[in-house]
C-alpha positions as a printed Julia matrix, in Angstrom:
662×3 Matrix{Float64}:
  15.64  -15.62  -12.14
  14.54  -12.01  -11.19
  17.77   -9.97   -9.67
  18.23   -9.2    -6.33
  17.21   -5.63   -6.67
  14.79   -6.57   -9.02
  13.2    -8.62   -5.86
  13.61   -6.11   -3.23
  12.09   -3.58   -5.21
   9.06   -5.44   -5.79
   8.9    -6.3    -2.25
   8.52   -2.45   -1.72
   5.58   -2.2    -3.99
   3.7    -4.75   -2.46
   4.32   -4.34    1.56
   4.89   -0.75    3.59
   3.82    0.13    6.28
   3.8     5.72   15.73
   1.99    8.41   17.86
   2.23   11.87   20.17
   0.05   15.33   19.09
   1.51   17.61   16.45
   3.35   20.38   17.01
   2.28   23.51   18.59
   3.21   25.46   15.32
   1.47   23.15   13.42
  -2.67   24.14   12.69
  -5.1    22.27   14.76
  -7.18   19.7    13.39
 -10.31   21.61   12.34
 -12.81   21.4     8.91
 -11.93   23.16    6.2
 -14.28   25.25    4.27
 -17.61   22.98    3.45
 -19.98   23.71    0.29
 -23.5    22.99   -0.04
 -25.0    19.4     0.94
 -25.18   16.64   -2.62
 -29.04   15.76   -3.58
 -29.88   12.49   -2.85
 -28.72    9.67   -5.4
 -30.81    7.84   -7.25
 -32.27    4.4    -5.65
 -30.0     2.08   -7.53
 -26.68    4.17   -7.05
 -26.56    4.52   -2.96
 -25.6     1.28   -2.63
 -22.45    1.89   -4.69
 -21.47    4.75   -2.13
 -20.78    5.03    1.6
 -23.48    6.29    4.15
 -22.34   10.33    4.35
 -25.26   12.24    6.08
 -24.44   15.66    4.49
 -21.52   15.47    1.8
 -19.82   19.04    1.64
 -16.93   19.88   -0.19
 -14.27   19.64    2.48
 -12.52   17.65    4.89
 -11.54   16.95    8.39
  -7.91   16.86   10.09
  -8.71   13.12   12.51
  -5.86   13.14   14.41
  -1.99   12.55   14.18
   0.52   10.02   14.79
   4.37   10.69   15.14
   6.53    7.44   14.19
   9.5     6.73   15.85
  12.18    9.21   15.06
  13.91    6.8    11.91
  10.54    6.66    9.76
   8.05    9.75    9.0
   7.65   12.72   10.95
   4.34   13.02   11.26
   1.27   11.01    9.7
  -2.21   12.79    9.59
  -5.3    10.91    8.95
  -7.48   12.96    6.5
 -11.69   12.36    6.53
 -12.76   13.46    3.4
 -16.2    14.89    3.49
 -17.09   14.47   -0.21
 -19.51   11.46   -1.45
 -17.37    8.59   -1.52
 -17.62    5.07   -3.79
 -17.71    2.36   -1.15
 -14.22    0.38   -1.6
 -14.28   -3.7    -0.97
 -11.08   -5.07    0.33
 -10.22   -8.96    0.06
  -7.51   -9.76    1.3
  -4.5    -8.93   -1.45
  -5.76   -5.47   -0.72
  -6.16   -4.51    2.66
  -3.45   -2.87    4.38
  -0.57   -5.21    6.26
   0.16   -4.93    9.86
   2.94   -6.35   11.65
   1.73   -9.23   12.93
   0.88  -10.75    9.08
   3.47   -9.44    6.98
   4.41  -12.51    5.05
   7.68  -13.93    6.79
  10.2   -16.46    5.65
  13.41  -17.56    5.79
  13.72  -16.42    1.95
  11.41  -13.19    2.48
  11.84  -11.81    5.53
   9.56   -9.17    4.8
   8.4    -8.0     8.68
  12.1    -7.24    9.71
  12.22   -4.86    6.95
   8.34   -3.49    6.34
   6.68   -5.0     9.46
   6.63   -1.35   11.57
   6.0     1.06    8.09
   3.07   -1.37    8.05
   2.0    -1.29   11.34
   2.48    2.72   10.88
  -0.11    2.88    8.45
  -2.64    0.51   10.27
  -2.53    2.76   13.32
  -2.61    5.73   11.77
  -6.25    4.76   10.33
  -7.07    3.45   13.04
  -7.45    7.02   14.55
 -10.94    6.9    13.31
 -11.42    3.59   14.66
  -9.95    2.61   17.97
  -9.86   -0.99   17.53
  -7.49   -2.89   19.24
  -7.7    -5.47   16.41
  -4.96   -2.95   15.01
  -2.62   -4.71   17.37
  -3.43   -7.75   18.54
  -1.39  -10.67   17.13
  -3.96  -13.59   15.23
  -7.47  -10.7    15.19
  -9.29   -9.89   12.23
 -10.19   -6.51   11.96
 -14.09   -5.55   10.81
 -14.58   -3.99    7.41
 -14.2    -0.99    7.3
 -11.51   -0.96   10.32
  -8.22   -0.03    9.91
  -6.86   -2.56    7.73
 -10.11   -2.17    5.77
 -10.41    1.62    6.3
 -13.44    3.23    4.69
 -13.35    5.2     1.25
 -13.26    8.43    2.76
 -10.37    8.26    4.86
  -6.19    8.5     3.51
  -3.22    9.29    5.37
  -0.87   12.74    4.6
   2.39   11.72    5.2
   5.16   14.94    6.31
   8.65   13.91    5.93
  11.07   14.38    9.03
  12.53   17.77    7.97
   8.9    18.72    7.0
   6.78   17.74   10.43
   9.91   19.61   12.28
   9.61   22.95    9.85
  13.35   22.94    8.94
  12.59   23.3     5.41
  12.54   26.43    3.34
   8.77   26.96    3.85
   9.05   29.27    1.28
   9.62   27.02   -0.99
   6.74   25.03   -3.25
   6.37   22.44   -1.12
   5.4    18.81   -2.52
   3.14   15.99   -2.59
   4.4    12.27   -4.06
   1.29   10.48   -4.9
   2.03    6.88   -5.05
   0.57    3.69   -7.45
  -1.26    0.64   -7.0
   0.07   -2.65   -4.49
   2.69    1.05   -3.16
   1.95    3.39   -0.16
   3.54    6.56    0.65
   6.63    4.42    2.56
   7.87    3.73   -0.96
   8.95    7.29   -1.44
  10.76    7.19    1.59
  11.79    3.92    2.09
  11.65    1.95   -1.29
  13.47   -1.19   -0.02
  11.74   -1.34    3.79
  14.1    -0.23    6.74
  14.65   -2.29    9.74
  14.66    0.53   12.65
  18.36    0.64   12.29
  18.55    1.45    7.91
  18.89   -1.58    7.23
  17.44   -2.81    3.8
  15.7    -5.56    2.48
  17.99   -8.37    0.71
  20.94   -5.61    1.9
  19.84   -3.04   -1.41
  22.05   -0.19   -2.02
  19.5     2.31   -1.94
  18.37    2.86    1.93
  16.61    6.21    1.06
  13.55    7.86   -1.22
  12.41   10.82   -2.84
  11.66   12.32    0.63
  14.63   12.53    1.48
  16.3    13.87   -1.31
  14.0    16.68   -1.92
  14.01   17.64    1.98
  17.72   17.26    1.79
  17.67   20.26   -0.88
  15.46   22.42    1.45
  11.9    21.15    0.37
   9.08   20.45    2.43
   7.41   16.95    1.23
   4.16   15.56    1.95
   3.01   11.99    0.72
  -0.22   10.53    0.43
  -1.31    6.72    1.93
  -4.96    5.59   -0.24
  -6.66    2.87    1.63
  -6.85    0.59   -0.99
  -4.05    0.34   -3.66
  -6.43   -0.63   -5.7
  -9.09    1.71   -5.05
 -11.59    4.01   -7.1
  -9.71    7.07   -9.55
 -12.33    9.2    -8.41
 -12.16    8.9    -4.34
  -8.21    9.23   -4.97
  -8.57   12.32   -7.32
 -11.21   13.79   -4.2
  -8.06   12.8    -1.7
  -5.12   14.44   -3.68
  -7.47   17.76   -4.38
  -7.86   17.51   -0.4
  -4.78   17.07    0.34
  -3.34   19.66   -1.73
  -5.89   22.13    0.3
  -4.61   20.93    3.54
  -0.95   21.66    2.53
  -1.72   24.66    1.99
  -3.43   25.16    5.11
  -0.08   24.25    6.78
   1.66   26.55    4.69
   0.04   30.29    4.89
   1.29   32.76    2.02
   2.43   29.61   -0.3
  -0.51   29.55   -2.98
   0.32   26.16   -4.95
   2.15   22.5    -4.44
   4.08   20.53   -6.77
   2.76   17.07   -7.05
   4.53   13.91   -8.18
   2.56   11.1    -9.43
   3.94    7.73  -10.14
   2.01    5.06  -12.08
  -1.79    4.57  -10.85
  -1.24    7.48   -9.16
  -1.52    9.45  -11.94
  -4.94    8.65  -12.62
  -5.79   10.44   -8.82
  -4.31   13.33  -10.24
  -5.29   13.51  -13.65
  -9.35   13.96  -13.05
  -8.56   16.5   -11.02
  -6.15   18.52  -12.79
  -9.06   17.67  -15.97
 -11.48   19.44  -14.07
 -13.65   15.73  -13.83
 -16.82   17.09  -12.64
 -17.05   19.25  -15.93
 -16.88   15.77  -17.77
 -19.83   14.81  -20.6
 -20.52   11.76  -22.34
 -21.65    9.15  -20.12
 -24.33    7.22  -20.59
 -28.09    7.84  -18.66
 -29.17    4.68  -19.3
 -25.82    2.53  -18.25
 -25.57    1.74  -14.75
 -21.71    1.97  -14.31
 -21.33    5.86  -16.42
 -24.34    7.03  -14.48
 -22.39    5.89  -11.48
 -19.14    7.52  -12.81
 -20.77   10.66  -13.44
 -22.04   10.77   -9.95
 -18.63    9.97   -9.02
 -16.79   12.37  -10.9
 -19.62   15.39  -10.1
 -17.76   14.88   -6.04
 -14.38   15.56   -7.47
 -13.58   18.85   -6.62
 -13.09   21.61   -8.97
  -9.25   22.49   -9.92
  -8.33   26.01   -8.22
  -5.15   26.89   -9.82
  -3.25   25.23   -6.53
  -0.66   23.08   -8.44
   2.54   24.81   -9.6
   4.16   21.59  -11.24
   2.51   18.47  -12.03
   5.29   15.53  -12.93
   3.37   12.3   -13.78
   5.72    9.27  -13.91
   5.7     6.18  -15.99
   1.96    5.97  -15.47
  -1.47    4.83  -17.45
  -2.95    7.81  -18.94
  -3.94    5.89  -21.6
  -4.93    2.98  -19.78
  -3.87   -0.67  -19.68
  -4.53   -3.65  -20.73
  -1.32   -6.04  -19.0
  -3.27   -8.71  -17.7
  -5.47   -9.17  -20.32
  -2.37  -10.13  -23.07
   0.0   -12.52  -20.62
  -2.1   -15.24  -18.56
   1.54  -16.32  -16.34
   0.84  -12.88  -14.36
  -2.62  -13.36  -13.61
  -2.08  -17.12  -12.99
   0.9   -16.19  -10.83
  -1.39  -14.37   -8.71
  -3.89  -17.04   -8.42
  -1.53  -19.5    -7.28
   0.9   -17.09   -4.89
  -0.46  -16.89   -1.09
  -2.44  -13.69   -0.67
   0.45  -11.74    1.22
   3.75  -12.92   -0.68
   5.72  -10.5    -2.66
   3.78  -10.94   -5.88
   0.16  -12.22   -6.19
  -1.67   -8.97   -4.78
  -3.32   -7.38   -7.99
  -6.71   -8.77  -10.57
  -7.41  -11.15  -12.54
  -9.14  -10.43  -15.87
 -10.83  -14.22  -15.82
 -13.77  -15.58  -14.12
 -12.87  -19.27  -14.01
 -10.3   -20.97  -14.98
  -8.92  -24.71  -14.89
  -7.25  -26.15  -12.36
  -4.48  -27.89  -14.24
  -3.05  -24.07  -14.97
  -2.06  -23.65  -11.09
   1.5   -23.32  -10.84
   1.52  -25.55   -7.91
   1.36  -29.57   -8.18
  -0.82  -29.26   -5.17
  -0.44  -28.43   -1.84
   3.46  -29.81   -1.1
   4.94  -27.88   -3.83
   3.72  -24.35   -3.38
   5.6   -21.29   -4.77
   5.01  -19.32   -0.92
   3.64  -21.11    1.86
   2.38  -18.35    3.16
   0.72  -19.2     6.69
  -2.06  -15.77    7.04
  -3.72  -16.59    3.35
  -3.63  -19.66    1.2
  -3.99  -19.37   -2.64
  -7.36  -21.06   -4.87
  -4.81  -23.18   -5.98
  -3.72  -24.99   -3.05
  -3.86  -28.72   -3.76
  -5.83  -28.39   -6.81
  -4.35  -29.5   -10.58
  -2.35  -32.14   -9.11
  -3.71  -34.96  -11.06
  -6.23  -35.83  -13.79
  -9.41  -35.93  -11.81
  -8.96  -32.87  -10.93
  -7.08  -30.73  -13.83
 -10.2   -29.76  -15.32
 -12.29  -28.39  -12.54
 -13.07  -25.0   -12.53
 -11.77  -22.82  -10.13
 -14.6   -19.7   -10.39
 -12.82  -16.14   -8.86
 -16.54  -14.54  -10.13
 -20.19  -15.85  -10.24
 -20.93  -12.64  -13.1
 -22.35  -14.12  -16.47
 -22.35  -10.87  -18.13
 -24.48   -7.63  -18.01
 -27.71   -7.34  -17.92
 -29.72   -4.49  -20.34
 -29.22   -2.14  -18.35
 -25.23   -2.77  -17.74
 -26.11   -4.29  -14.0
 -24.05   -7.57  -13.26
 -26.06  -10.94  -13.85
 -25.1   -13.39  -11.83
 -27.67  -17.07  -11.77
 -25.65  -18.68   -8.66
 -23.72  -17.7    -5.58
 -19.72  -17.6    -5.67
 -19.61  -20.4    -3.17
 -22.01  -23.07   -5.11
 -20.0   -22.07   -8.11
 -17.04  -24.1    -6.75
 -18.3   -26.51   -4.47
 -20.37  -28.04   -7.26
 -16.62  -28.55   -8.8
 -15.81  -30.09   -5.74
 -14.24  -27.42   -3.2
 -15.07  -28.68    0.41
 -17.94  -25.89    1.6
 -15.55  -25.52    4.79
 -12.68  -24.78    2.18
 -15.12  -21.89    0.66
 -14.29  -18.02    1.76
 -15.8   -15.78   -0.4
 -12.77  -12.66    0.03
 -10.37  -15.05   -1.12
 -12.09  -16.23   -4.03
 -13.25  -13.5    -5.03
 -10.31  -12.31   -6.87
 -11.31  -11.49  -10.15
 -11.04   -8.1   -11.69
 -14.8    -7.93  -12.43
 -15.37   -8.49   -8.87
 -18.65  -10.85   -7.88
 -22.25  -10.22   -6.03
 -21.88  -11.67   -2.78
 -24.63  -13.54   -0.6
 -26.81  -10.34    0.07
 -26.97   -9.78   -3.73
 -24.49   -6.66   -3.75
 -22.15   -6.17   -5.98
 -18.61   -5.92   -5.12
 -15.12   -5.72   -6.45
 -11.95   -5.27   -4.97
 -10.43   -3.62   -8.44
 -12.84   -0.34   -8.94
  -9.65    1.42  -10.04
  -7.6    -1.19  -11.91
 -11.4    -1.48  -13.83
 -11.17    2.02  -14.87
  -7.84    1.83  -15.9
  -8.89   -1.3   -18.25
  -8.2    -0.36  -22.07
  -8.01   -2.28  -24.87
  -4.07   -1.17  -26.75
  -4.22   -3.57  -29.6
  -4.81   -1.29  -31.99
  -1.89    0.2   -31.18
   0.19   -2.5   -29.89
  -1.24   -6.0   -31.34
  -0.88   -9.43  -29.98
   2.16  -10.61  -31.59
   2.99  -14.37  -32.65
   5.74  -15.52  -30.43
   5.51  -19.42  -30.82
   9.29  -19.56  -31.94
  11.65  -20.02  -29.24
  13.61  -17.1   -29.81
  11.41  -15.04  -28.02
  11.77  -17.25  -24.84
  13.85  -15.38  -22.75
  12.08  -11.96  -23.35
   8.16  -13.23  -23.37
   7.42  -14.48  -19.91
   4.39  -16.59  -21.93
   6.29  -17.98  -24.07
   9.18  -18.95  -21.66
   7.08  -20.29  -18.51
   3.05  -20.2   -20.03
   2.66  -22.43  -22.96
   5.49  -25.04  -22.26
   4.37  -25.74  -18.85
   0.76  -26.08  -19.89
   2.18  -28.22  -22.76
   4.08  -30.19  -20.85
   1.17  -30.78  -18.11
  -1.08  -31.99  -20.78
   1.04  -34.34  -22.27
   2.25  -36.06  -18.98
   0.62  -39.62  -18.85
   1.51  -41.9   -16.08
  -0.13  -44.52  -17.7
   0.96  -44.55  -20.85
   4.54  -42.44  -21.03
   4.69  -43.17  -25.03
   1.48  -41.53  -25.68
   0.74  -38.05  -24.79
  -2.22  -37.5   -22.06
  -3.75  -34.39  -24.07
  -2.52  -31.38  -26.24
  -3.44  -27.59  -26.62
  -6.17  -27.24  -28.9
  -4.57  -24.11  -31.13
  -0.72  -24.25  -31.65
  -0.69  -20.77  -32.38
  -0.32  -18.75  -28.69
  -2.52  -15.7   -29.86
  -5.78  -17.69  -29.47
  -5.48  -18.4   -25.52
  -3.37  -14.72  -25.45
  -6.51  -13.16  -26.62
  -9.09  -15.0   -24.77
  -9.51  -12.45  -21.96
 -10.21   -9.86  -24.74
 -12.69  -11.78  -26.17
 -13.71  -15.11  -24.54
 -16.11  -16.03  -27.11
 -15.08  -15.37  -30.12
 -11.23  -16.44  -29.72
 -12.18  -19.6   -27.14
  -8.9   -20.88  -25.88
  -9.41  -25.16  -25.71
  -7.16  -28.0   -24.53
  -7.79  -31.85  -24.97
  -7.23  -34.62  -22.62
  -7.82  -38.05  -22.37
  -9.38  -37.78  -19.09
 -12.96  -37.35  -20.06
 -15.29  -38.12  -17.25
 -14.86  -34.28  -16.11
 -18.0   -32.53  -15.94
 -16.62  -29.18  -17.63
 -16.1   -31.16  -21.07
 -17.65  -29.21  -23.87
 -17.22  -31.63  -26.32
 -14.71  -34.69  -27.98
 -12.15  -35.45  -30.51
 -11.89  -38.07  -32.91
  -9.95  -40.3   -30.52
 -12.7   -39.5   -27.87
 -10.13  -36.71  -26.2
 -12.51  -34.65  -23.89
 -12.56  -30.72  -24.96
 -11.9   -28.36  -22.18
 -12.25  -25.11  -21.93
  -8.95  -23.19  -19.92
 -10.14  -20.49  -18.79
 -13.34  -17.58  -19.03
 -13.77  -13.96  -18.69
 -16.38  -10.99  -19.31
 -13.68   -9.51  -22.05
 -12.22   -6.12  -22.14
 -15.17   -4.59  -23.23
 -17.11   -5.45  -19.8
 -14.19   -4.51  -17.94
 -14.23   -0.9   -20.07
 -17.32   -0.27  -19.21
 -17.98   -1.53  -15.23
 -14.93    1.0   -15.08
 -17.22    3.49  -16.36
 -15.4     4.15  -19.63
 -12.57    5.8   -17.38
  -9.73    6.18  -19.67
 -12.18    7.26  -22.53
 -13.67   10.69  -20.72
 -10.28   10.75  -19.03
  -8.64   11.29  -23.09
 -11.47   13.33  -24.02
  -9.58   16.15  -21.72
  -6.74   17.95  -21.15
  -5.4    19.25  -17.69
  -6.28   22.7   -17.0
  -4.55   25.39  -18.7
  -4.0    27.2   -15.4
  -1.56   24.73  -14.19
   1.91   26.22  -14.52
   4.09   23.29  -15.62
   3.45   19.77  -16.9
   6.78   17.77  -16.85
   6.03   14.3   -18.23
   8.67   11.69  -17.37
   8.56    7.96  -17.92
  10.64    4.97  -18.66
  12.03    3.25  -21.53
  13.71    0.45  -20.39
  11.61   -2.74  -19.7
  13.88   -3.55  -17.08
  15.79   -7.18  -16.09
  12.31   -9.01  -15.72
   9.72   -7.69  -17.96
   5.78   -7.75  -17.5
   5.18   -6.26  -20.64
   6.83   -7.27  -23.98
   4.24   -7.12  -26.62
   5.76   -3.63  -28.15
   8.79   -5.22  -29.18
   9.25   -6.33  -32.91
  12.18   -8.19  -32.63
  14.06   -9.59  -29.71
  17.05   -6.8   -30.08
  13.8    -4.05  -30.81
  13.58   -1.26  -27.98
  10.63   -1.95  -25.84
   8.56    0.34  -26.83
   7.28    0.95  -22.85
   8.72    0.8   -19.71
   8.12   -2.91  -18.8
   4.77   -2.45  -18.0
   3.19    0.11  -19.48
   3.3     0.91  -23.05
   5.06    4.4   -24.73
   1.88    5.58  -25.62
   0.01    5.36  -22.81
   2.85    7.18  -20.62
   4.4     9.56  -23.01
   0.86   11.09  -23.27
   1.96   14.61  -23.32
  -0.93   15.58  -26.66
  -3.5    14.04  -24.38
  -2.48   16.31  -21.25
  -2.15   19.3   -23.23
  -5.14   19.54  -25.58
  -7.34   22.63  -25.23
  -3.48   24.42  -24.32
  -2.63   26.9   -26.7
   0.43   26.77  -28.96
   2.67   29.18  -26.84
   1.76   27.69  -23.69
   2.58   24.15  -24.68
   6.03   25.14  -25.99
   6.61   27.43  -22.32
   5.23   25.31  -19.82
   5.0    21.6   -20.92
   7.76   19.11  -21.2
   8.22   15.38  -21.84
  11.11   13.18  -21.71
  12.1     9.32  -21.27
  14.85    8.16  -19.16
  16.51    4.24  -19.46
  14.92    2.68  -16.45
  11.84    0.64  -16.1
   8.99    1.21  -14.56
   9.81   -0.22  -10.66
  12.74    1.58  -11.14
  11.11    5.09  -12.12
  10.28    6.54   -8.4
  13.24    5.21   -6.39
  16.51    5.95   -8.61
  18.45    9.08   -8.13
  18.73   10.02  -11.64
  15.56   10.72  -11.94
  14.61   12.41   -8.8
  17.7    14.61   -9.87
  15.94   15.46  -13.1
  12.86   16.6   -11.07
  14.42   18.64   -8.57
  16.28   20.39  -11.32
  12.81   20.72  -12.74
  11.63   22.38   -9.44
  14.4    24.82   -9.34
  13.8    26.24  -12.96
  10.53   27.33  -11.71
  11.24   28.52   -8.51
């Protein structure tokens, strides 16, 4: 049972959330300094990136929007006027408004995040104007302002900050936030309710905004439009945002920026000077596209004074690929519960796995999106039909996607009513899936780059003994329930219906590293199925559970991020690198595979592994000696990851980090 704060906290992640002019004092909104126009792409890239007439190395100030006096003081929107990768949005990754934040009796999540959605949603739609922004039951157009286009994010200026009552000669600060977060989780990590009220009643009511503009700083957070989105538009957005800061504050020549998990890998490329980057392929479609990408992130100007990254993926990750409950948790949750919002590393996979027994049982009845799962896996006919999140085979010679069918025939011809059929809500894997116009698309680009394959650092372990069932969330909800699916027989209760084909774990574990060569098989005495790859001696039908491209697709449709992203160090002008990160893997754990022993220390924070956030070597390569003993620092603290951005301690520990280098 996950605890109460444990809950709330998560609710944060996943949901966040209005207007007058700025301030006379404050600069209007006019273009910063522009560079030279891009040449054109090449014919088979455009499509990846949105329609930008002349691309210059700059941005525009939109407009402004002033909350109501209890949330931010002021929220820009930001047009950044860089080439941008076109971002996809289905919907577990378009921004909230109030009218369908998920509401229940259990999770009343609109009381609490409702308006800091609604906040964000308006303050896009400054470039928009649609009054789909607001009205109760619409659907807004794509892009739109739930569905804002690549180019656009939102600069955030705490109360204090938007009213100039901090010391504005101080290095002011910009909190760059993760993936399923939004700037409102530095400020308000548990919701408010107008009136302070929290979410499930948690103690803490207030963020790092506060508490750094409470000690006289100025704070500025940034809002992506996707969560999920692209490394390199985010790492264009923080180097633009940065620039605008600075703007706002004459005579101050560098910010402090605070990164927490994905976030770090916006700030990263840019600190690693990414358009200096070699390696990629010229012949592979997605590192030609990477390069292109990475060529529009601007260069680093010596404008950061302290760079704190915390708890987050330098080295990649490679979560969902070693425990199938989460991604199987977010097939069957409702698109816009509490969990259920992030990728799947499968294509397909078999019915029988939803965690529903069909459509009466369902984990969140969630009224605005239903799940792939609803009302299928509730008996034998239909355990073993495939429920496809991705019509891509593979890659073709080139590295293009291959697809032979559309999404949509894909599951009717396993027996989905056509009228049942919407292609953003299958479309849910992390490979993404070429839609009906033939055009690739993926709502993960960023949670693709961060794909890496850890096992040769942290390998699958064998955890079939029961000891580990109350640390390994596969072993203690996965493997039994499938188990216990497959041997339910109504007919016969004395004889078991079917039986996992391997009894050791590792061989379904490792099936979304490598779907064919570590195939993960059940059998079942239900053998009619048309999925049925084969028989047993006692005529059981073989069924395949699930399929995937395998971490080495997924490595390199990200463009071998992580890869050119260790291949560099951050820039030896920045003045302070203060690595923090988590070594705790907190009440509920997502990650366990870097214990040894059930009493072992984690090895991680709950989610991430030790060596992909205690990554000071990687930051600091190309540093000299002297400089990495004056100027870098790293050091782990006993929270988990959720816990790392919103808990006192630690924002204590950067503030006194701050002050040394004032």
């Amino acid at each position: 049972m996950r605890s109460t704060w444990t809950l709330s906290l998560t609710a944060a992640l996943l949901m966040a959330g209005c207007g007058a002019e700025p301030p006379a004092s404050e600069a209007p909104p006019v273009e910063a300094a522009v560079g030279t126009a891009e040449a054109a792409l090449d014919a088979d890239l455009a499509p990846y990136f949105d329609a930008v007439t002349t691309p210059t190395n700059g941005y525009n100030v939109v407009g402004t929007l002033t909350p109501p006096s209890w949330s931010w003081g002021q929220i820009e929107l930001l047009e950044g006027r860089q080439r941008f990768r076109s971002e996809y949005y289905n919907p577990r990754t378009q921004k909230l408004r109030y009218q369908d934040t998920y509401q229940s009796s259990d999770y009343p999540l609109a009381t609490y995040f409702g308006s800091l959605n609604q906040q964000l949603v308006d303050a896009f739609n400054l470039a928009y104007g649609n009054s789909c922004a607001t009205a109760a039951g619409s659907t807004c157009p794509s892009p739109g302002p739930t569905k804002p286009a690549a180019r656009y994010v939102l600069l955030h200026k705490g109360r204090a900050t938007a009213a100039r009552t901090c010391n504005v000669n101080l290095t002011p600060t910009l909190l760059v936030h993760g993936a399923i977060q939004d700037a409102n989780v530095w400020m308000f990590p548990n919701g408010n309710n107008g009136s302070g009220g929290t979410y499930e009643n948690a103690a803490q009511k207030t963020g790092l905004v506060q508490d750094l503009e409470s000690k006289g700083r100025c704070v500025y957070a940034v809002t992506f439009g996707s969560f999920h989105g692209d490394n390199y538009n985010h790492a264009i957005h923080v180097a633009n945002a940065v620039k605008r800061i600075k703007a706002l504050h004459p005579g101050v020549a560098r910010v402090d920026i605070v990164a927490w998990s994905k976030g770090v890998l916006a700030a990263d490329p840019w600190l690693a000077n990414a358009a200096t980057w070699g390696g990629f392929s010229t012949t592979r479609l997605f590192e030609r596209l990477a390069k292109e990408q990475a060529s529009q992130v601007p260069p680093y100007d010596d404008s950061v004074r302290v760079y704190v990254p915390l708890s987050g993926p330098h080295k990649g990750i490679d979560l969902n690929f070693r425990h199938p409950i989460h991604t199987l948790t977010i097939a069957s949750t409702s698109s816009n519960a509490p969990v259920g919002r992030g990728p799947m590393p499968w294509t397909y996979f078999s019915a029988f796995q939803c965690v529903t027994w069909g459509p009466e049982v369902p984990w969140y009845n969630n009224p605005y999106a239903e799940s792939v799962c609803e009302g299928a896996g509730s008996m034998w006919p239909d355990f073993f039909r495939r429920i496809y999140l991705s019509n891509i085979t593979g890659l073709s010679s080139t590295g293009a996607p291959v697809s032979a069918s559309t999404l949509q025939s894909l599951n009717t011809t396993q027996g989905l009513a056509a009228s049942a059929f919407n292609f953003d809500e299958y479309n849910m894997s992390l490979f993404g899936a070429v839609n009906d116009s033939g055009k690739y698309v993926t709502a993960y680009p960023g949670q693709l780059q961060a794909a890496y394959d850890l096992r040769g650092t942290y390998p699958i372990p064998d955890r079939s003994s029961y000891v580990w069932d109350s640390v390994d969330p596969n072993e203690n909800r996965y493997f039994p329930w499938l188990d216990s699916k497959l041997i339910y027989n109504p007919l016969n209760p004395f004889i078991a219906a079917g039986y996992m084909a391997a009894t050791d774990h590792r061989v379904c574990r490792t099936t979304a590293y490598d779907p064919v060569g570590s195939p993960c098989f059940a059998y079942h005495a239900y053998n009619t199925n048309q999925n049925a790859e084969g028989y047993n001696i006692s005529n059981y039908a073989k069924y395949r559970i699930m399929q995937g491209l395998g971490i080495a697709a997924a490595m390199e449709m990200g463009g071998k991020f992580i890869t050119r992203l260790a291949e560099h160090g951050l820039d030896p002008r920045l003045k302070s690198l203060y690595v923090l990160y988590g070594t705790a893997a907190g009440a509920a754990p997502y990650e366990t595979d870097g214990m040894t022993s059930t009493t072992s220390a984690p090895r991680g924070d709950g989610v991430l592994f030790e060596a992909s956030i205690a990554a000071m070597p990687q930051l600091t390569q190309g540093w000299t000696a002297a400089k990495k003993t004056a100027d870098a620092k790293q050091e782990g603290m006993a929270y988990d990851h959720l816990s790392m951005g919103v808990t006192p301690a630690v924002w204590n520990k950067i503030s006194a980090h701050f002050v040394s280098r004032d």
